[in-house]
Structure formats: C-alpha cells, structure tokens
FIGU-917681 format. One record per residue: x, y, z of N, C-alpha, C, O in turn. Coordinates in pm, whole numbers, padded with zeros to 5 digits, always signed. Last residue first. Layout:
BEGIN
XYZXYZXYZXYZ;...
END
This chain:
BEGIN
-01442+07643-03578-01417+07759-03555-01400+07706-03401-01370+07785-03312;-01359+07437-03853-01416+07427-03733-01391+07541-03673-01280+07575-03714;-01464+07395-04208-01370+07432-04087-01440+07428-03977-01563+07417-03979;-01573+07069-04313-01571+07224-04299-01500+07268-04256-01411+07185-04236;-01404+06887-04624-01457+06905-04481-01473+07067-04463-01429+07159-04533;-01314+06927-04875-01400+06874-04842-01489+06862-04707-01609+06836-04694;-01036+07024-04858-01194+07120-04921-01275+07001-04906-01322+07011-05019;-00785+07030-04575-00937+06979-04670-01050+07045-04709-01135+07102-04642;-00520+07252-04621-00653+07229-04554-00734+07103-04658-00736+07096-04781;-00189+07178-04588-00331+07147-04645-00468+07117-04614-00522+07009-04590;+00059+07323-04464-00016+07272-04455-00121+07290-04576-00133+07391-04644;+00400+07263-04630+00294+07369-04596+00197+07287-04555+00211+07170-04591;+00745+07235-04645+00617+07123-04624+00486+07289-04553+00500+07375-04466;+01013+07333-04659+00922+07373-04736+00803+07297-04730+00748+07297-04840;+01076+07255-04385+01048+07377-04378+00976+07375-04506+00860+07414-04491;+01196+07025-04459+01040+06968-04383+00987+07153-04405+00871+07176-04437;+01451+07026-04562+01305+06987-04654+01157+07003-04614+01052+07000-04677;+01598+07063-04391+01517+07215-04474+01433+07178-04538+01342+07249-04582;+01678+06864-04316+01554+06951-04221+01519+07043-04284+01422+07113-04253;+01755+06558-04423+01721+06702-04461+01631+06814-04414+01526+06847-04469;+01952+06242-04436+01827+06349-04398+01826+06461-04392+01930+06497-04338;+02120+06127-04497+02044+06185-04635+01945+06276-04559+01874+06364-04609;+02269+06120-04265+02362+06179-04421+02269+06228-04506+02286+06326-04578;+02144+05915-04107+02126+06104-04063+02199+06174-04190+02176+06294-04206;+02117+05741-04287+01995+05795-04282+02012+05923-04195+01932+06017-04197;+02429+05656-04216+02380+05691-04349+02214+05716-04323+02190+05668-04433;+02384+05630-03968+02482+05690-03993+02448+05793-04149+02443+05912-04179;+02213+05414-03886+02205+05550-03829+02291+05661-03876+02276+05775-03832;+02401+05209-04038+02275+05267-04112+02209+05391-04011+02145+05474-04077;+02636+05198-03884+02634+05269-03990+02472+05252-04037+02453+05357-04098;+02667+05250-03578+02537+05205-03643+02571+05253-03793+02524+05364-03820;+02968+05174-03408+02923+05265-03512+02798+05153-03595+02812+05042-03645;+03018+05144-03090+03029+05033-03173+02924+05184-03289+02839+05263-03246;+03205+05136-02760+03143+05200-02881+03137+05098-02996+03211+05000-03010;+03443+05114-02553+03345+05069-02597+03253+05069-02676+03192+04964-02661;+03770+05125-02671+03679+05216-02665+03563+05105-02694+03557+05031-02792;+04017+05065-02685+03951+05009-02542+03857+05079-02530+03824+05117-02417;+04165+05041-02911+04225+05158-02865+04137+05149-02693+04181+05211-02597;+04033+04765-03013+04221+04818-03062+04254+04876-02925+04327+04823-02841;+03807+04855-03060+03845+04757-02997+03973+04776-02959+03997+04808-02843;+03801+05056-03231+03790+05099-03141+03804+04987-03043+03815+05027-02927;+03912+04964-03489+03946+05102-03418+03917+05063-03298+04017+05024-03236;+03710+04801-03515+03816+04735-03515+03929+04828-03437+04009+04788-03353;+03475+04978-03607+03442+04898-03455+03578+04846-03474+03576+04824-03353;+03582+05098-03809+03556+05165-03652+03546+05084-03556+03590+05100-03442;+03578+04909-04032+03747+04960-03943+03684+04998-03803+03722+04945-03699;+03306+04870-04014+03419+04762-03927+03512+04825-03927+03569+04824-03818;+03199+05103-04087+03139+05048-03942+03237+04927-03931+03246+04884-03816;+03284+05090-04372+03379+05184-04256+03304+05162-04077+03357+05201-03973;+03124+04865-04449+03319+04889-04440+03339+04985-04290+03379+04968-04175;+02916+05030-04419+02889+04911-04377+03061+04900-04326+03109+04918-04214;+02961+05260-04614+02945+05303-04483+02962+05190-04376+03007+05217-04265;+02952+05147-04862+03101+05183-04815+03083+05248-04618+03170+05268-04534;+02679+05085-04902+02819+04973-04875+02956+05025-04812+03037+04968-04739;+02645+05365-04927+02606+05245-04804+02670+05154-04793+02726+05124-04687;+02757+05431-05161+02776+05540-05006+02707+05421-04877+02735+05417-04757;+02667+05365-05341+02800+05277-05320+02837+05370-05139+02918+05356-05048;+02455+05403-05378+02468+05273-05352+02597+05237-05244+02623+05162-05150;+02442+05656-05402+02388+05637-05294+02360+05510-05271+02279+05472-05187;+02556+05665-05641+02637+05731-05566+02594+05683-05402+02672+05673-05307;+02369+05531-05826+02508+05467-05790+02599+05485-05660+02671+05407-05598;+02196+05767-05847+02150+05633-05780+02301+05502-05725+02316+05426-05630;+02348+05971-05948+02297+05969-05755+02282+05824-05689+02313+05774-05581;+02553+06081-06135+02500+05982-06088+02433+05940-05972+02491+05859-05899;+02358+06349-06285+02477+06317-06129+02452+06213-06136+02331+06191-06145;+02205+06525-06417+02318+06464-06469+02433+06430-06390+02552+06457-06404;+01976+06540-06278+02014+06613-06274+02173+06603-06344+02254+06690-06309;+02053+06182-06274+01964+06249-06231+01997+06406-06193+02047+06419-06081;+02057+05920-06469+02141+06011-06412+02023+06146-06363+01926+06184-06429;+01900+05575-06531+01974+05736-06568+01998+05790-06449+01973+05736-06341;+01815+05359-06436+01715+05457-06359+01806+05610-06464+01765+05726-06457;+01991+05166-06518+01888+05170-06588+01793+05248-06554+01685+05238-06612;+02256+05270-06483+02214+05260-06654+02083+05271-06627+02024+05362-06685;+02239+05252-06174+02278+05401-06254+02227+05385-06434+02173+05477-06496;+02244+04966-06178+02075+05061-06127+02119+05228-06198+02040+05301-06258;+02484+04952-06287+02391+04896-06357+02234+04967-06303+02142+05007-06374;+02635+05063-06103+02676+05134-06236+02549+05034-06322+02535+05067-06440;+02567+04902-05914+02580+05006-05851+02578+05114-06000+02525+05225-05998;+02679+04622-05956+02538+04669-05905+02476+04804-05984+02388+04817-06068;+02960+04714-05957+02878+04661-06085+02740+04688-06077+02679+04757-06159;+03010+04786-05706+02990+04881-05807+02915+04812-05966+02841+04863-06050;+02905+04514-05585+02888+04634-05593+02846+04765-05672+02740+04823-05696;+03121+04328-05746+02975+04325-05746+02890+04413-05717+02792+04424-05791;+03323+04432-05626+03367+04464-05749+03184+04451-05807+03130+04531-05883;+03332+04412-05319+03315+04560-05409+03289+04534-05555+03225+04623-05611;+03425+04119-05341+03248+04171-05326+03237+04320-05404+03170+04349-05503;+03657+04108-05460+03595+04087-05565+03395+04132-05524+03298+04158-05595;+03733+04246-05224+03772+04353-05341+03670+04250-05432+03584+04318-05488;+03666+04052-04986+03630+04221-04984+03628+04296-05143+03546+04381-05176;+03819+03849-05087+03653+03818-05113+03567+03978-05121+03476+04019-05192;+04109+03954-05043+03999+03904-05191+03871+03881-05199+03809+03891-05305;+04039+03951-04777+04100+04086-04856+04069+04060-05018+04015+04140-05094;+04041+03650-04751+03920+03772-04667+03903+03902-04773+03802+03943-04830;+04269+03589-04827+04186+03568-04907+04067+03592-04838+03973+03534-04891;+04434+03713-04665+04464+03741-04817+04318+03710-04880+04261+03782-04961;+04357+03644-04392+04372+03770-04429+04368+03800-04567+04307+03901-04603;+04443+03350-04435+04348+03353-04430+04300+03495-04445+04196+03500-04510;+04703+03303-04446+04645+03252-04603+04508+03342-04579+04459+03402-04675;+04838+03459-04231+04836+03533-04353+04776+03493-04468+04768+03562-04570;+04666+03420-03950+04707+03391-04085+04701+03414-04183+04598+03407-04250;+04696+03490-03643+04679+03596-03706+04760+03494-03849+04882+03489-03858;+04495+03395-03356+04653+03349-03432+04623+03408-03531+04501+03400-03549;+04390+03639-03084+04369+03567-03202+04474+03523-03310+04543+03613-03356;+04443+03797-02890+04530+03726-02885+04478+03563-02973+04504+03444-02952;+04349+04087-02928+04253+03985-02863+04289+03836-02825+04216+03761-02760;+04493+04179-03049+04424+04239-02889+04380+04142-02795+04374+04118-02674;+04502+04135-03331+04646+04039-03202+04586+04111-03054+04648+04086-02951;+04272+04158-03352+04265+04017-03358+04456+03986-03266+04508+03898-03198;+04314+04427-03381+04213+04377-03310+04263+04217-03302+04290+04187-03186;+04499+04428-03613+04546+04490-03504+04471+04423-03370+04534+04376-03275;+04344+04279-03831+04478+04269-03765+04502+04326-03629+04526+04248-03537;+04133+04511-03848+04133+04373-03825+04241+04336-03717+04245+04347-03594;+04292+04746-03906+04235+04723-03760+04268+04623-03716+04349+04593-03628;+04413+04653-04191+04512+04692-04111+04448+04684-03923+04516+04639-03831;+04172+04615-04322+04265+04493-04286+04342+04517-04199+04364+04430-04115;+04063+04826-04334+03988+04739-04247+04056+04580-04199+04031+04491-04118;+04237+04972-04480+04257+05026-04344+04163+04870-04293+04218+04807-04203;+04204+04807-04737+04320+04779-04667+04331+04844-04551+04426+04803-04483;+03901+04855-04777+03980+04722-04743+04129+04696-04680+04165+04606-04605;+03960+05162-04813+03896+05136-04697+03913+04978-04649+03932+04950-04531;+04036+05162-05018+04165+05206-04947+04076+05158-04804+04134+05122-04701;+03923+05017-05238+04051+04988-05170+04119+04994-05082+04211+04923-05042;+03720+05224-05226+03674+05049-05140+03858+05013-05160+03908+04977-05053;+03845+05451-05367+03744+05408-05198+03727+05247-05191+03736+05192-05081;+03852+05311-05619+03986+05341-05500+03942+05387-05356+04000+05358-05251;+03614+05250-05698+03706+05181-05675+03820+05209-05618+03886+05119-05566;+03511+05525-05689+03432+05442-05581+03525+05327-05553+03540+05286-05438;+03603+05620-05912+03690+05694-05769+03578+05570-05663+03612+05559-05545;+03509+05487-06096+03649+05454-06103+03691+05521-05936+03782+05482-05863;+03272+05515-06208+03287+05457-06098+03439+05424-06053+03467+05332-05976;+03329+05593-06499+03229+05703-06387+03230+05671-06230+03204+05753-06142;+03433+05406-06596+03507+05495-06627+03426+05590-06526+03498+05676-06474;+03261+05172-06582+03354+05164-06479+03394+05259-06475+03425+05284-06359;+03073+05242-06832+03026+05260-06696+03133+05216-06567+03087+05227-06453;+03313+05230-06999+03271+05353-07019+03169+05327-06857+03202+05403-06766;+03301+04918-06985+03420+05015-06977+03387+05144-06946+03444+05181-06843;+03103+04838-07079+03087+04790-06977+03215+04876-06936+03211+04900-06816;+03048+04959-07310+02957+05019-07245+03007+05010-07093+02988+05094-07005;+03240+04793-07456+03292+04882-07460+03156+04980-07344+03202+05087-07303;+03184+04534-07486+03243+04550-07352+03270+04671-07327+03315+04702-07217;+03109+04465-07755+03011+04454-07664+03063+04455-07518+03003+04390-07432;+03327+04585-07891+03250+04623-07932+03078+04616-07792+02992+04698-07758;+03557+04393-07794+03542+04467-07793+03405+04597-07806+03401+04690-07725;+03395+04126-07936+03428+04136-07759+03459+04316-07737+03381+04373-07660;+03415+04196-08200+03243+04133-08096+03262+04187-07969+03190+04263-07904;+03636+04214-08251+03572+04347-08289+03415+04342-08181+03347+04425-08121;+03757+03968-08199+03820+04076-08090+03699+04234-08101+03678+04322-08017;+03636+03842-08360+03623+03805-08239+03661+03926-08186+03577+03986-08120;+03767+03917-08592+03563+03991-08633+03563+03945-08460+03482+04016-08401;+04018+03898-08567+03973+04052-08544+03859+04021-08523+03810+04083-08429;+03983+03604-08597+04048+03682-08488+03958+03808-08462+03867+03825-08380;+03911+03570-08832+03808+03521-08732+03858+03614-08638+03784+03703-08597;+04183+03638-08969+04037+03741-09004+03924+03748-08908+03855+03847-08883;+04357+03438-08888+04396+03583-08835+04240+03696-08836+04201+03783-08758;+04225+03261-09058+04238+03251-08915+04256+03390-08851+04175+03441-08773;
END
C-alpha cells in the first residue's frame, strides 16, 4: 500500500512538475492581478455606495473569486501560448503581452470606478490604451521606400 502511494505521488509529482516551473515565471503577473482585484474591489464598492447601490458582502466575495479564479485561466492561458510559441529573445513576450491586456481590461474598471467615485466623466479605452503601449514610431523611421523593378520610372 504505502509502495502504490509513492509510484502515485512520483506520477503526480513528476507530471505537475512543468506545470510548477511555468507558474514559477508567471508568479509576478499573479500578484498584479491581486493587487489590481482588490483596488477594483475597493472602487467597486466605493462607486456602488455613490450610487446608493445595497452593497453585499456574499455577493463582492464571490465576484472577487470569479476575478482570481478568471486570472488564474489567464495566466494559465498565458504560460501555455509562452510553452508553445517559446521565448523570444529569451523574454517571455508572448505571455507578457497576454497578461498586459487582461490586466489593462482590470485596470479600465478600477478607472472607470475611480472616476465615478470622484464625478469625473471619463471612461478609459483600455484597448486604445494597450495599442498606443505597443506602438512604435521608430519603427516606421526604419521603413525605406521600394521602387518597382518591374515598372518604369516616370520622369
């Protein structure tokens, strides 16, 4: 009995140990989505007594659980397109630029919750947000023109 044990614990171990080692690279993405669930809880809240919404604590808890077990799909996502595209320049990018959108989506509700709160009309486009982040004007500088050898020139 005790022998089944280990060869079980050696299986489970043995075939979880990748799944460990890819949380071990995503570990600071998990304390970003924490800290950003609990500021988005803290607005929430704030917004919802603005607004003179009945404020329940069953219902906050288990919002705040659906937030941490969604992240948790996420980064899973997120450390699985990283396994199977590799590392790029030895950075995780593809993960990095997963988890940088989801986490941008989050931070477009504390803001809009912010800003309800404080009587600011405004509302944050996080995908305007994250496409001005990746965009790159020095890129366009190295863009040269290309004449066609196939056509003539025109004088």
């Amino acid at each position: 009995m005790v022998q089944e044990r280990n060869v079980v614990s050696g299986v489970v171990a043995t075939g979880l140990a990748p799944f460990v080692n890819g949380w071990q690279e995503l570990l600071a993405w998990c304390v970003v989505a924490v800290v950003l669930i609990l500021a988005d809880l803290k607005f929430g809240i704030e917004a919802a007594r603005k607004r003179g919404d009945k404020i329940r604590g069953s219902r906050a808890v288990r919002r705040t659980i659906n937030k941490l077990v969604d992240y948790l799909c996420w980064i899973s996502i997120a450390w699985i397109l990283g396994g199977s595209f590799g590392h790029i320049f030895g950075l995780p990018l593809i993960p990095a630029i997963v988890m940088l959108g989801v986490c941008l989506i989050e931070l477009s509700s504390i803001v809009d919750n912010y800003c309800e709160v404080r009587g600011i009309k405004k509302r944050l486009n996080a995908f305007k947000l994250f496409f001005r982040l990746i965009k790159h004007p020095e890129l366009e500088d190295c863009m040269e023109e290309v004449k066609d050898e196939n056509k003539p020139e025109r004088n």
